[in-house]
Biopython code that builds the backbone (N, CA, C, O; Angstrom):
import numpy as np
from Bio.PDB.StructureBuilder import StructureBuilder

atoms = [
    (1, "UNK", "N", (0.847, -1.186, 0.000)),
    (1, "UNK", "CA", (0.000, 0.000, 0.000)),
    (1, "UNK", "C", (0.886, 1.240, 0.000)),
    (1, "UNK", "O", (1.966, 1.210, 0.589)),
    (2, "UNK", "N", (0.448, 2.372, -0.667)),
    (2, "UNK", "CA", (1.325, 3.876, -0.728)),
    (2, "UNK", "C", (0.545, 4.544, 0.203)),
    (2, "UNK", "O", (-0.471, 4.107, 0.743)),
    (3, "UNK", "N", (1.229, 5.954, 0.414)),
    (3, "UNK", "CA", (0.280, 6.893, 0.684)),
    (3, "UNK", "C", (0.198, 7.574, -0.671)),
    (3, "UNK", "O", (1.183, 7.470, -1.402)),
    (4, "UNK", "N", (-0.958, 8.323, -1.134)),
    (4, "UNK", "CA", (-0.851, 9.249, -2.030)),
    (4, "UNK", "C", (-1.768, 11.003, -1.753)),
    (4, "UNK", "O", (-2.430, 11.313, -0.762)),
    (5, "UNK", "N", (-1.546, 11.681, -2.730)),
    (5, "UNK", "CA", (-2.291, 12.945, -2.366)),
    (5, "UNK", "C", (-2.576, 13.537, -3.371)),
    (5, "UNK", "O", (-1.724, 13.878, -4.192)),
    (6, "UNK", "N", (-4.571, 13.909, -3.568)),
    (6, "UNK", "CA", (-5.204, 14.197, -4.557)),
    (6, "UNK", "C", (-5.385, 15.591, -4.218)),
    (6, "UNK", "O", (-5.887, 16.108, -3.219)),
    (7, "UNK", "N", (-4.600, 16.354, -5.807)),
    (7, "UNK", "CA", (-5.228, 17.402, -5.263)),
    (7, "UNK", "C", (-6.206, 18.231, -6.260)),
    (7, "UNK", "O", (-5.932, 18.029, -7.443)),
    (8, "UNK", "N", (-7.198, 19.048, -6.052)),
    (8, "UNK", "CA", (-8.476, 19.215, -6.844)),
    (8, "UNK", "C", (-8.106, 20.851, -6.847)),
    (8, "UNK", "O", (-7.283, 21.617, -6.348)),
    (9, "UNK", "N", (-9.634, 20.878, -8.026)),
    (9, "UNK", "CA", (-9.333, 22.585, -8.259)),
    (9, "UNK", "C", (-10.166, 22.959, -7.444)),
    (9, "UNK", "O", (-9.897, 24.092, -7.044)),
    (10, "UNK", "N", (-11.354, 22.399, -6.857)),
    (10, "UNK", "CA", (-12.147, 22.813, -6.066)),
    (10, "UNK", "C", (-12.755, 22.050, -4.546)),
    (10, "UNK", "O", (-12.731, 20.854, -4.258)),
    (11, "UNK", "N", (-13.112, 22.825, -4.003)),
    (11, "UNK", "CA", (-12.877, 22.165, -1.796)),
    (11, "UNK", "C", (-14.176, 21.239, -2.247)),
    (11, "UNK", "O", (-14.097, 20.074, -1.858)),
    (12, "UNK", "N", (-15.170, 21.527, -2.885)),
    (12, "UNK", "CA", (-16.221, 20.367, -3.311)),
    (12, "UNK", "C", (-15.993, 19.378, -4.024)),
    (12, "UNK", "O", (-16.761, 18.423, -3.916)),
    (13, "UNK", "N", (-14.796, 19.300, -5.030)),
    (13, "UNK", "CA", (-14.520, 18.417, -5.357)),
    (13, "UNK", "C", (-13.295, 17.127, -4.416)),
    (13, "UNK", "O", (-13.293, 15.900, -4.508)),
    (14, "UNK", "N", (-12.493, 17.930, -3.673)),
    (14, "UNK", "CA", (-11.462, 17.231, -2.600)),
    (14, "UNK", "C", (-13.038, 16.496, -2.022)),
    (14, "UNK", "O", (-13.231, 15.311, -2.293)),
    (15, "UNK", "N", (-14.596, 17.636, -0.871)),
    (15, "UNK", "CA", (-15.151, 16.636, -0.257)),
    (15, "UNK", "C", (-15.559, 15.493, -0.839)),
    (15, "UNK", "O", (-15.685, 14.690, 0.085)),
    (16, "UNK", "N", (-15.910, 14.832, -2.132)),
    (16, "UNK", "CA", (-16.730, 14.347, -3.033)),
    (16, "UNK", "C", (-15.710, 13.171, -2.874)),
    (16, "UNK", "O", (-15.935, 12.085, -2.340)),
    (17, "UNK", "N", (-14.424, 13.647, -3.499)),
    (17, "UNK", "CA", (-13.743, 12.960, -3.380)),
    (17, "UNK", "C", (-13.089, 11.521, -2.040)),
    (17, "UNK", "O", (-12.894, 10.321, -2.230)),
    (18, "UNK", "N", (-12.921, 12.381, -0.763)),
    (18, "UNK", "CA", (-13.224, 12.276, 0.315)),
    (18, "UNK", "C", (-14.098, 11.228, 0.420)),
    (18, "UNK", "O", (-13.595, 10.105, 0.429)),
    (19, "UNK", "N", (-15.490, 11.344, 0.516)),
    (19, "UNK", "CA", (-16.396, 10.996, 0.582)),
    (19, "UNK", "C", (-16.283, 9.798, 0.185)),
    (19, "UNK", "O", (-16.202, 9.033, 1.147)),
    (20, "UNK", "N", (-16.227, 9.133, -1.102)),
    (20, "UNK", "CA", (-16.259, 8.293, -2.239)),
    (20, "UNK", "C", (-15.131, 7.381, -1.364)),
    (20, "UNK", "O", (-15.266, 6.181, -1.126)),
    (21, "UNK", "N", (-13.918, 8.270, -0.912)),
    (21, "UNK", "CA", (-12.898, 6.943, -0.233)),
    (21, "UNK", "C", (-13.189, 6.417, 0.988)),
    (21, "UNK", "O", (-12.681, 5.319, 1.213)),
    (22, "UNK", "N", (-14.043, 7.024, 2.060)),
    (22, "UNK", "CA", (-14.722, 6.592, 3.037)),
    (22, "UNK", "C", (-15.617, 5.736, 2.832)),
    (22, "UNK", "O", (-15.550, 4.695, 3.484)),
    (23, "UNK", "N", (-16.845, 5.942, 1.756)),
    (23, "UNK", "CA", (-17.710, 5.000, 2.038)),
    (23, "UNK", "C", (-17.272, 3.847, 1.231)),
    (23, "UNK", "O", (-18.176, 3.035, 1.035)),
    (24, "UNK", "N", (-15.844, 3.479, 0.580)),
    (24, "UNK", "CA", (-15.518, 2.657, -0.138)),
    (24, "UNK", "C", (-14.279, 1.497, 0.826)),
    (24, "UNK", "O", (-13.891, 0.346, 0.628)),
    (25, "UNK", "N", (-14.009, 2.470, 1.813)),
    (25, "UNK", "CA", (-13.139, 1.719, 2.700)),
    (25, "UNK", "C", (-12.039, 1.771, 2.496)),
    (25, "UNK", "O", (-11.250, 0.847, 2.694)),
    (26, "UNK", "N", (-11.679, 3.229, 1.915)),
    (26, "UNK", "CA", (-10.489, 3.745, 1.641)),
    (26, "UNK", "C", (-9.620, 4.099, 2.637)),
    (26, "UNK", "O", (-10.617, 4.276, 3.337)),
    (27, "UNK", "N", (-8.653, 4.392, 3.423)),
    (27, "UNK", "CA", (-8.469, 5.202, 4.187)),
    (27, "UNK", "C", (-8.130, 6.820, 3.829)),
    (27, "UNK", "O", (-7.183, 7.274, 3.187)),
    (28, "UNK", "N", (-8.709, 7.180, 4.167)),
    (28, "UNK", "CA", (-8.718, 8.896, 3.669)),
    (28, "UNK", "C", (-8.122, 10.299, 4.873)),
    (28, "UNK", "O", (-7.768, 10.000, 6.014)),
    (29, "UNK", "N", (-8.110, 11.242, 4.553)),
    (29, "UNK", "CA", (-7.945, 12.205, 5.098)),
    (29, "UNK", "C", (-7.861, 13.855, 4.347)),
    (29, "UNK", "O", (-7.000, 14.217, 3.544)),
    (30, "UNK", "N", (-8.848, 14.564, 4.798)),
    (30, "UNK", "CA", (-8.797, 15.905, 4.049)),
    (30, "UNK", "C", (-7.738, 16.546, 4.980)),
    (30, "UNK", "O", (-7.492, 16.161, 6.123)),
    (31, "UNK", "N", (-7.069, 17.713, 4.247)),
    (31, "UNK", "CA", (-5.956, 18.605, 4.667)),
    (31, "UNK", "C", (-5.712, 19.559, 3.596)),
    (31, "UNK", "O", (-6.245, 19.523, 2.487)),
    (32, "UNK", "N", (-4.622, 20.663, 4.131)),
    (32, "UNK", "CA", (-4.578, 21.861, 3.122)),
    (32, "UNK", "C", (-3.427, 21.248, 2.539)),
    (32, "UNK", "O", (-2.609, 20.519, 3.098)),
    (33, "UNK", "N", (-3.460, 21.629, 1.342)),
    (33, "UNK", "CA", (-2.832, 21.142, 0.091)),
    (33, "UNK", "C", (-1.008, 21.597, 0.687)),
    (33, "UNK", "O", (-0.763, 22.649, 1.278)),
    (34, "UNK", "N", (-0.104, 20.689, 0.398)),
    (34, "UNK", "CA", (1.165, 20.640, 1.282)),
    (34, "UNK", "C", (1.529, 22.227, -0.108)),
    (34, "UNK", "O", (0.891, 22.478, -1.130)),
    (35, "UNK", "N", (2.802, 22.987, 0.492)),
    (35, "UNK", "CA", (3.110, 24.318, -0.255)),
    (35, "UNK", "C", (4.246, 23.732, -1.244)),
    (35, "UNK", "O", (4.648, 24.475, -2.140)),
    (36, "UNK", "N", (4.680, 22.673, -1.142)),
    (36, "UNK", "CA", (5.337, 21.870, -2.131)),
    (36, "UNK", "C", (4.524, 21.016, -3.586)),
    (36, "UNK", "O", (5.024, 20.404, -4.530)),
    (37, "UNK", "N", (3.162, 21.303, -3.246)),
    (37, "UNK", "CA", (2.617, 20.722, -4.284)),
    (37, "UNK", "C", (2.110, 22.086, -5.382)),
    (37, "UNK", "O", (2.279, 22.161, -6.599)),
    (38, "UNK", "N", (1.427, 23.111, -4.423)),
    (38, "UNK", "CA", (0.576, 24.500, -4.373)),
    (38, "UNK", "C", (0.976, 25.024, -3.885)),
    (38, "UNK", "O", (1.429, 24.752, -2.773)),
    (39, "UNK", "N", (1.043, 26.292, -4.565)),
    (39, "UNK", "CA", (1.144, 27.789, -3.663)),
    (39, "UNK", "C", (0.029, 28.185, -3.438)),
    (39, "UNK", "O", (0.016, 28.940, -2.466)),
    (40, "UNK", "N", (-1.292, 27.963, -4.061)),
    (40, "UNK", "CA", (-2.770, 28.100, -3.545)),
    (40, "UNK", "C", (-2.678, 27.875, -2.518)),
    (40, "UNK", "O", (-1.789, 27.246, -1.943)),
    (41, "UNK", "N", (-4.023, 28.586, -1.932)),
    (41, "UNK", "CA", (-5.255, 27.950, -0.849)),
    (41, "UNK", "C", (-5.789, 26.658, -1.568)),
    (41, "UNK", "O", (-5.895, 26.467, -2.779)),
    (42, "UNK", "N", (-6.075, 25.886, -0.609)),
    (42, "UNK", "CA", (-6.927, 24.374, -1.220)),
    (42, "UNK", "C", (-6.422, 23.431, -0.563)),
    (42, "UNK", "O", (-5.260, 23.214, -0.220)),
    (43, "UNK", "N", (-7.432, 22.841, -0.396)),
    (43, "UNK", "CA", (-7.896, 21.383, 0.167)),
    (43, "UNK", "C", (-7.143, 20.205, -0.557)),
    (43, "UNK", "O", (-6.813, 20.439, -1.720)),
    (44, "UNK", "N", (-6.875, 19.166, -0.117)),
    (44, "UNK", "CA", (-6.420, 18.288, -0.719)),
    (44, "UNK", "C", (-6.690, 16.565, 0.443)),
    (44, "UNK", "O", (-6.508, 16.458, 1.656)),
    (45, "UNK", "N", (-7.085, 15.664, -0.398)),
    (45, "UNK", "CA", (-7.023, 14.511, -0.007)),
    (45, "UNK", "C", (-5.824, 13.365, 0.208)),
    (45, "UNK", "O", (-5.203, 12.972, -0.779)),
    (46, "UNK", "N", (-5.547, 12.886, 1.440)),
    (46, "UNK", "CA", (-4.385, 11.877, 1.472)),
    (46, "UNK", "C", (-5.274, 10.679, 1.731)),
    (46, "UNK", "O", (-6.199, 10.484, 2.519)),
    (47, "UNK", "N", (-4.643, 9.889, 0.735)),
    (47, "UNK", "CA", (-5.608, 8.265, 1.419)),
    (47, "UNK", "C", (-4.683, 7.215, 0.666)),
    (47, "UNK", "O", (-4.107, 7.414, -0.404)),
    (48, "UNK", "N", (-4.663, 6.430, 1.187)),
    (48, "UNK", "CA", (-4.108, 5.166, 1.065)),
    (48, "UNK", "C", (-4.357, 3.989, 0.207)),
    (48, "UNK", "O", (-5.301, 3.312, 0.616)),
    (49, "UNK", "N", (-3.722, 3.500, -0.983)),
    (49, "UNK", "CA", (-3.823, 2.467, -1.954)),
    (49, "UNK", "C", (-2.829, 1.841, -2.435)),
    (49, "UNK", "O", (-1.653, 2.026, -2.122)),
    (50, "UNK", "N", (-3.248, 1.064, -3.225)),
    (50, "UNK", "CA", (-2.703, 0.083, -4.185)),
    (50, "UNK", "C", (-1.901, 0.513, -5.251)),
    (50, "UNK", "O", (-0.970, -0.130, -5.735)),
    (51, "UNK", "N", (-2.413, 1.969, -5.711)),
    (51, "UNK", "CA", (-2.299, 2.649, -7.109)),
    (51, "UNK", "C", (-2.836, 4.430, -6.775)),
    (51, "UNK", "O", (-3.552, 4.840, -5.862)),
    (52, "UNK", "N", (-2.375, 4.965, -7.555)),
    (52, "UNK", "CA", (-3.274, 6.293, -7.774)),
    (52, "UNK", "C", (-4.748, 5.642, -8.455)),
    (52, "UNK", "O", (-5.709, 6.281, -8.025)),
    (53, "UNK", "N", (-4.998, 4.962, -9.040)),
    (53, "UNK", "CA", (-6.073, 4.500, -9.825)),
    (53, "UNK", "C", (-7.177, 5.027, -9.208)),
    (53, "UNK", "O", (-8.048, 5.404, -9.992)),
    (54, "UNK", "N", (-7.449, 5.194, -7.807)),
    (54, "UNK", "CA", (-8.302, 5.016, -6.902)),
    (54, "UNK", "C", (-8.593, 6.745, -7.241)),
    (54, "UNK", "O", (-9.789, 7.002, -7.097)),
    (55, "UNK", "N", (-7.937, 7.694, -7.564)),
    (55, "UNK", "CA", (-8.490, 8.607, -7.926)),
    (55, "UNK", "C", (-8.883, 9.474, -9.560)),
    (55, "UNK", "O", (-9.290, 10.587, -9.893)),
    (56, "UNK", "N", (-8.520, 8.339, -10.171)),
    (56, "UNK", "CA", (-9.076, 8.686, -11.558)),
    (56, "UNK", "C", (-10.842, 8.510, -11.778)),
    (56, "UNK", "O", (-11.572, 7.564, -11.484)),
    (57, "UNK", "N", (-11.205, 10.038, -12.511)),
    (57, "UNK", "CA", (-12.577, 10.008, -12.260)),
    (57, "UNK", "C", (-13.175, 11.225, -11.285)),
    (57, "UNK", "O", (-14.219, 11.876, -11.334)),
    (58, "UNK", "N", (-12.258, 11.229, -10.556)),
    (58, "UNK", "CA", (-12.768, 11.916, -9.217)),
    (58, "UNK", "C", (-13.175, 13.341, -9.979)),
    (58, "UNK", "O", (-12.632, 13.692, -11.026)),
    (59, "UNK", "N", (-14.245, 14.138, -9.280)),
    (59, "UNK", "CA", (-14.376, 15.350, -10.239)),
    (59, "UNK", "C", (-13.864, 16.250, -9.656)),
    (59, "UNK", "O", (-13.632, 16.172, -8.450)),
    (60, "UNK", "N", (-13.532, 17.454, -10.480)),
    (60, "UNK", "CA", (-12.117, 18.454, -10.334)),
    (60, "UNK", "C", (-11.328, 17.819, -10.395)),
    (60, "UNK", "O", (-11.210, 17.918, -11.616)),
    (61, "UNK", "N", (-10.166, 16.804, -9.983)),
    (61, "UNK", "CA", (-8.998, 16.444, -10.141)),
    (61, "UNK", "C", (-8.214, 17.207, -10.871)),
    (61, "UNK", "O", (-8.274, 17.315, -12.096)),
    (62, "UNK", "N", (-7.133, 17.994, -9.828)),
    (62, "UNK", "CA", (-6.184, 18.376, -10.947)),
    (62, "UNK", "C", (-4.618, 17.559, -10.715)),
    (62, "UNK", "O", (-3.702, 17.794, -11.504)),
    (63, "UNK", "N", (-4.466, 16.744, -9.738)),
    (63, "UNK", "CA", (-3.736, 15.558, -9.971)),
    (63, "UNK", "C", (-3.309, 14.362, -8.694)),
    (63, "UNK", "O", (-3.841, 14.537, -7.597)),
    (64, "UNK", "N", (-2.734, 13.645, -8.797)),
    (64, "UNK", "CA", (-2.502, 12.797, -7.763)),
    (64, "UNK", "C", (-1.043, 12.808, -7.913)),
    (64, "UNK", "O", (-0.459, 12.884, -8.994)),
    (65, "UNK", "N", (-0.467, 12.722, -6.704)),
    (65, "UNK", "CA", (0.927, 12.022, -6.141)),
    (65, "UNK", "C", (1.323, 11.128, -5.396)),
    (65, "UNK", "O", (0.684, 11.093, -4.344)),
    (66, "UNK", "N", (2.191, 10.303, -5.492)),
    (66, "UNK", "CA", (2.768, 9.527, -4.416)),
    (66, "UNK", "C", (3.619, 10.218, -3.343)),
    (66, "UNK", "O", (4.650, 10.809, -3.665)),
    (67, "UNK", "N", (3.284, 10.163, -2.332)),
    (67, "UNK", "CA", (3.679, 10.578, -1.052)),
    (67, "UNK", "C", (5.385, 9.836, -0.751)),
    (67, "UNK", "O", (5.642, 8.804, -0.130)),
    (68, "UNK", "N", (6.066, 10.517, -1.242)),
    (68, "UNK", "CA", (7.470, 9.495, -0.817)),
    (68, "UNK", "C", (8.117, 10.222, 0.483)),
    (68, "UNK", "O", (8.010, 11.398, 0.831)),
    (69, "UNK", "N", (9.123, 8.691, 1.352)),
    (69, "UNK", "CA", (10.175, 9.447, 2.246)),
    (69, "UNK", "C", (10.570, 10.817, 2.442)),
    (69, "UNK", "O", (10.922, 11.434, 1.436)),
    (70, "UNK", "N", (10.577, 11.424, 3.589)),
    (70, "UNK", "CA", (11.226, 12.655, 3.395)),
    (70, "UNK", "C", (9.955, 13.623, 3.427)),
    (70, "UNK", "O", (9.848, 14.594, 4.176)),
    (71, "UNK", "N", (9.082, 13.231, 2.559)),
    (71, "UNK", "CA", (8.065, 14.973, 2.842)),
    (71, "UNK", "C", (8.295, 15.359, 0.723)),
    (71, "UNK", "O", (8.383, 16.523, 0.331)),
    (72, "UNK", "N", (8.342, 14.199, -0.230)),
    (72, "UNK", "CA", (8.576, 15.023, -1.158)),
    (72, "UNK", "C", (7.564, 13.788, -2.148)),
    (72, "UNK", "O", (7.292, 12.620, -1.870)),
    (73, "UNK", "N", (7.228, 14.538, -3.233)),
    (73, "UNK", "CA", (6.166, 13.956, -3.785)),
    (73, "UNK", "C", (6.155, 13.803, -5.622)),
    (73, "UNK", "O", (6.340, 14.742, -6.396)),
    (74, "UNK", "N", (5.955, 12.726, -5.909)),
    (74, "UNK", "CA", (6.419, 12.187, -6.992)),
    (74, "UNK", "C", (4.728, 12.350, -7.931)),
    (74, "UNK", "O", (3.755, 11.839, -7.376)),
    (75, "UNK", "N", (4.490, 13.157, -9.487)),
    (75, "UNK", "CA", (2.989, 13.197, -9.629)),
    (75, "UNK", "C", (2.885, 12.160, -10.468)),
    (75, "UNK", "O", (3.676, 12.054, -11.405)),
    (76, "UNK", "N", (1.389, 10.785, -10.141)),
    (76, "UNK", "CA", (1.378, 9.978, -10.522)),
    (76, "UNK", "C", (0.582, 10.221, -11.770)),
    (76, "UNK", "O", (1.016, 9.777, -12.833)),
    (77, "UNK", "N", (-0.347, 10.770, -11.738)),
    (77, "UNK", "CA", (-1.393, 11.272, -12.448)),
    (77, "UNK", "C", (-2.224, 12.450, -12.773)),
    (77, "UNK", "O", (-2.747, 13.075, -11.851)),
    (78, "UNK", "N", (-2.409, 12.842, -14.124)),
    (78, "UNK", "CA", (-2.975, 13.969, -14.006)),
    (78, "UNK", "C", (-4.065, 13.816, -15.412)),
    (78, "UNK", "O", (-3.978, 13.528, -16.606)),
    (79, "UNK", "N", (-4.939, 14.143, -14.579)),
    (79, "UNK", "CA", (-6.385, 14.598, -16.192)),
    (79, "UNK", "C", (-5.971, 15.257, -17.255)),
    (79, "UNK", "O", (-5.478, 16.377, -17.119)),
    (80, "UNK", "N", (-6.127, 14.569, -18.691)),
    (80, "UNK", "CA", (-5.762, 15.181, -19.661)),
    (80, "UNK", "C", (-6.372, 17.049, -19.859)),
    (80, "UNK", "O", (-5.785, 18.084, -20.173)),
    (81, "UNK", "N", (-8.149, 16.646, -19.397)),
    (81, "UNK", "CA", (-8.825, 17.990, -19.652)),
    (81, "UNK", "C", (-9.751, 18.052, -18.478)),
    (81, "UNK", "O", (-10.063, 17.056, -17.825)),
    (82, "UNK", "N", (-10.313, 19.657, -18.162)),
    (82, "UNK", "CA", (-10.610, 19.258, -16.661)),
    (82, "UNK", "C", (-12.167, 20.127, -17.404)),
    (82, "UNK", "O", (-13.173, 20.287, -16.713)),
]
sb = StructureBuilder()
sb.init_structure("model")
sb.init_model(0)
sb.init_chain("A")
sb.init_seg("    ")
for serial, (resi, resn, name, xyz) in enumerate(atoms, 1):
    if name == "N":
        sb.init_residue(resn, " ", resi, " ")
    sb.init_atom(name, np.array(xyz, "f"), 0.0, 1.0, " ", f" {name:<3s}", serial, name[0])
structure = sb.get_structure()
């Protein structure tokens, strides 16, 4: 299992998102988007998988990362068009 971190263009789309990994038995967690990913304000989801896979689909998505050692973050995925 990784950690990873979704981050969206919009705080309704992080809850939605959120949401979807809770009632799926994801492990999840909302938080403000780390200043290494964004210099924005914004919300962002950390939850735990197999794959980024788990957030393709999600609406807003503007991308996912793998959470590596250290505090630094590798981007797994990103929506062609949003």
């Amino acid at each position: 299992m990784n950690d990873y971190a979704a981050t969206f263009h919009t705080g309704y789309g992080a809850m939605k998102f959120y949401e979807r990994c809770v009632s799926g038995g994801t492990p999840a967690r909302l938080s403000p988007v780390p200043r290494k990913l964004s210099s924005s304000c914004g919300t962002c989801v950390f939850f735990t998988a197999d794959s980024p896979e788990r957030a393709r689909g999600a609406d807003d998505l503007e991308a996912c990362y793998l959470a590596l050692p250290g505090g630094d973050y590798q981007k797994e995925y990103e929506p062609r068009e949003r």
